[in-house]
C-alpha atoms as one frame of an Amber mdcrd trajectory, in Angstrom:
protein
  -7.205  -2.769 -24.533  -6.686  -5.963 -22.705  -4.135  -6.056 -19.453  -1.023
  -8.182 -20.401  -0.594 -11.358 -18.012   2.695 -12.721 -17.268   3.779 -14.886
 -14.506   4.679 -13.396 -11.297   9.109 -13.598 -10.801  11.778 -11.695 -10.831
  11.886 -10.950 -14.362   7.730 -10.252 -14.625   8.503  -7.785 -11.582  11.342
  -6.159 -13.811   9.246  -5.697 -16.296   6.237  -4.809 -14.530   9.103  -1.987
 -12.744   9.469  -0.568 -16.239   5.645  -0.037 -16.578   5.023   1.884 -13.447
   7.842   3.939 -14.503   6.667   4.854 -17.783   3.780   6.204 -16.283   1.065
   2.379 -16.777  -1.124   0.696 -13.821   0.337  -2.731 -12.579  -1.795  -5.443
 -10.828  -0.099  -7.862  -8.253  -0.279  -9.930  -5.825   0.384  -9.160  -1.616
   0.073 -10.693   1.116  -3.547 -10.664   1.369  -4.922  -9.457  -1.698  -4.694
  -8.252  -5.085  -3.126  -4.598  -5.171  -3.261  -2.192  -8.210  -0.647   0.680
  -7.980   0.989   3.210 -10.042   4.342   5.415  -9.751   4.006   8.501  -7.546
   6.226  10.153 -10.151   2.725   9.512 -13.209   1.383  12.687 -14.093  -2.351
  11.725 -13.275  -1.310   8.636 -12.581  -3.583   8.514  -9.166  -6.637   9.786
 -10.957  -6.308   7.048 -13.465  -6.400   4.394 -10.270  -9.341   5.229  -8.600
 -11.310   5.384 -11.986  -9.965   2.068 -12.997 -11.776   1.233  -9.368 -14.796
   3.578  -9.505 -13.736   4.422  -6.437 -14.061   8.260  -5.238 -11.007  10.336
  -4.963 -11.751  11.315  -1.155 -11.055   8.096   0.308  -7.167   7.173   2.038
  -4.832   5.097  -0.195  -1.677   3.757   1.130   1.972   3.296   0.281   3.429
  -0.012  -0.328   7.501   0.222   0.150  10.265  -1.863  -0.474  11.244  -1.856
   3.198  11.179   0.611   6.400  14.072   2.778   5.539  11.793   4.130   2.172
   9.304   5.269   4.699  11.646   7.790   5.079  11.398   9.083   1.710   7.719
   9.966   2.473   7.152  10.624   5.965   8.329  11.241   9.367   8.323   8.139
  11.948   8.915   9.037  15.692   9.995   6.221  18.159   6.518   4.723  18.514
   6.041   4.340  14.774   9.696   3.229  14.517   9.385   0.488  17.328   5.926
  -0.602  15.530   7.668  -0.662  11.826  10.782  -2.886  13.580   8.268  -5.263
  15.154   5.680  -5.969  12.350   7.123  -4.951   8.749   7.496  -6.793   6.673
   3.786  -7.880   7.726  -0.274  -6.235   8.151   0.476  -3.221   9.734  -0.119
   0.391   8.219   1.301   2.955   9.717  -0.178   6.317   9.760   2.345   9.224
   9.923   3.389  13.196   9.154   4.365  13.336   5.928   7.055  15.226   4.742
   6.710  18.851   4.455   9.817  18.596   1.874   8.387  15.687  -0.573   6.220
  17.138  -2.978   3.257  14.693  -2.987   0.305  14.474  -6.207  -2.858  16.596
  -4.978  -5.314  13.367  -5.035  -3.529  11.602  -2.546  -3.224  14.773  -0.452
  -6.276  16.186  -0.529  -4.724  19.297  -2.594  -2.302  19.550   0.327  -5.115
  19.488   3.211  -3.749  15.980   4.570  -0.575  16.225   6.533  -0.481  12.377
   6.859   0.118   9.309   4.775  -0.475   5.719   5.270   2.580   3.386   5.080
   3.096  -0.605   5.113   6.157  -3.398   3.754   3.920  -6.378   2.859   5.213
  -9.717   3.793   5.410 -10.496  -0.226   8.396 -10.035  -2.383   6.525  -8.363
  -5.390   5.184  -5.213  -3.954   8.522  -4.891  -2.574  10.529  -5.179  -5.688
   7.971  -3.225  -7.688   8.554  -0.082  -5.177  12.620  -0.781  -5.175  12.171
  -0.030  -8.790   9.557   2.912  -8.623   9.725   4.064  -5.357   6.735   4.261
  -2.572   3.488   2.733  -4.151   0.187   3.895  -4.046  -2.200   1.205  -4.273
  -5.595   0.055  -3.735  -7.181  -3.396  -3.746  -7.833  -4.603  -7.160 -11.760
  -4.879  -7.357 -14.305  -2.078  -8.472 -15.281  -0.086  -5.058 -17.673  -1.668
  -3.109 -17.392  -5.229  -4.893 -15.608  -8.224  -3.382 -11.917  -8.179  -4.121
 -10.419 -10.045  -7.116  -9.326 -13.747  -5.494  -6.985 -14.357  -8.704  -5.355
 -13.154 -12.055  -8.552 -14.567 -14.032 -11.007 -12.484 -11.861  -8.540  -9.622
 -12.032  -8.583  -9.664 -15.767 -12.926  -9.961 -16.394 -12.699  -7.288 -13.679
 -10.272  -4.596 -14.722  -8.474  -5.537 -17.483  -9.248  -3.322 -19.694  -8.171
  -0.357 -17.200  -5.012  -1.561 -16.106  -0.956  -2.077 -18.279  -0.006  -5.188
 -17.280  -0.822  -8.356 -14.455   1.716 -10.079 -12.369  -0.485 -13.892 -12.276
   0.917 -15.242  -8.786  -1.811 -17.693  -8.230  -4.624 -17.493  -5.876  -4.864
 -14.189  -3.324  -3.394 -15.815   0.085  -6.754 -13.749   1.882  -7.179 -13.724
   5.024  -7.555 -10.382   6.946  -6.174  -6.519   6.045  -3.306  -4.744   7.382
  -4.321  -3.258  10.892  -4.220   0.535  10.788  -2.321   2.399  13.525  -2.516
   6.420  13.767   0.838   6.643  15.317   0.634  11.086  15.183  -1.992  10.940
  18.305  -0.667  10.196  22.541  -1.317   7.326  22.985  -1.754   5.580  19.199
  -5.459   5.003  17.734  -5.893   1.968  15.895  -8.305   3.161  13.277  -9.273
  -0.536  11.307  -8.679  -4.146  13.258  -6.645  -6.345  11.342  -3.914  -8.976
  10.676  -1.700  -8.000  13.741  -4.217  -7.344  17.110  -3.847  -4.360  19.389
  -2.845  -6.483  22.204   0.623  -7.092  20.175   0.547  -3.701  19.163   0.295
  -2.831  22.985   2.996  -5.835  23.826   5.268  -3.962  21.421   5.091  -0.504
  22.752   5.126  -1.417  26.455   8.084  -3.563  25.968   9.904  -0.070  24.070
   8.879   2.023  27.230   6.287   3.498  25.544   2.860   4.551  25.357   0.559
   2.051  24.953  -3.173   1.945  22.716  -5.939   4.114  23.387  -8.927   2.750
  24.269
């Protein structure tokens, strides 16, 4: 099976809403790179991901959401996350939070329930964003095969992984540059745990100026 390719707008993103929610693996461009995601809501539907990247099962994924009131849906952000999500999203910051005892949650992105945390960012692009409006929180990875340099555009993402993905939203070449920064926000004071698009001196900027506890060092 080869990937359909259409054009990334608003009516490619409607249709590409439809195929996450009948259960297929969408390719699109972010903010940086390539993403490939599926609906929460697929039976198996994470599984069928990190095979489609070789990738092993153990390692984080995060959430791509529509905006910062659907990190709600998934997890639990105290004032230092919330000051960090009002400062930076939409934009390269994931935020690492509790998740929500109450949300039910597939086993492979929970570790079969060992991992009480979940990693959550609002890219600065419109298409992730509509794509989880239509199927809620999106768990995606970077669309090359683990280990291997990331797909730059729709042509590398086809030879790639077209045959293990539904459908490809073509917006042109990736925009690069570097990935999301990665804040634990559940340890006093935060950890950053990768460097990334937005430094830890803004990230310290932020929280100072919100009376709160700054970075650890």
């Amino acid at each position: 099976m080869v990937a359909r390719r259409l054009a990334d707008g608003p009516v490619a993103r409607a249709e590409a809403g439809r195929v996450l929610q009948a259960g297929g693996i969408v390719a699109f461009p972010t903010d940086t790179v390539y993403g490939i995601g599926v609906s929460l809501a697929t039976p198996g539907g994470l599984e069928r991901l990190f095979a489609a990247k070789q990738r092993p099962p153990d390692k984080a994924i995060a959430l791509l959401l529509a905006d910062a009131a659907q990190a709600g849906d998934i997890g639990v952000l105290d004032a230092t996350a919330a000051a960090l999500a009002a400062a930076f999203w939409p934009g390269g910051l994931t935020l690492v939070v509790p998740r929500r005892a109450d949300r039910p949650l597939p086993a492979a992105l929970t570790g079969g329930g060992a991992v009480h945390t979940v990693g959550l960012r609002v890219p600065d692009h419109e298409a992730p964003r509509a794509l989880a409006r239509a199927a809620g929180p999106l768990p995606t990875t970077s669309a090359n095969r683990s280990g291997e340099p990331e797909a730059r555009d729709a042509d590398e993402l086809q030879a790639l992984l077209g045959a293990a993905i539904d459908l490809i939203l073509d917006g042109g070449p990736a925009h690069g540059g570097p990935p999301s920064t990665v804040v634990d926000t559940t340890v006093v004071p935060v950890r950053i745990l990768r460097d990334g698009a937005v430094s830890a001196d803004r990230i310290e900027r932020c929280l100072t100026s919100a009376d709160l506890p700054g970075v650890g060092r």
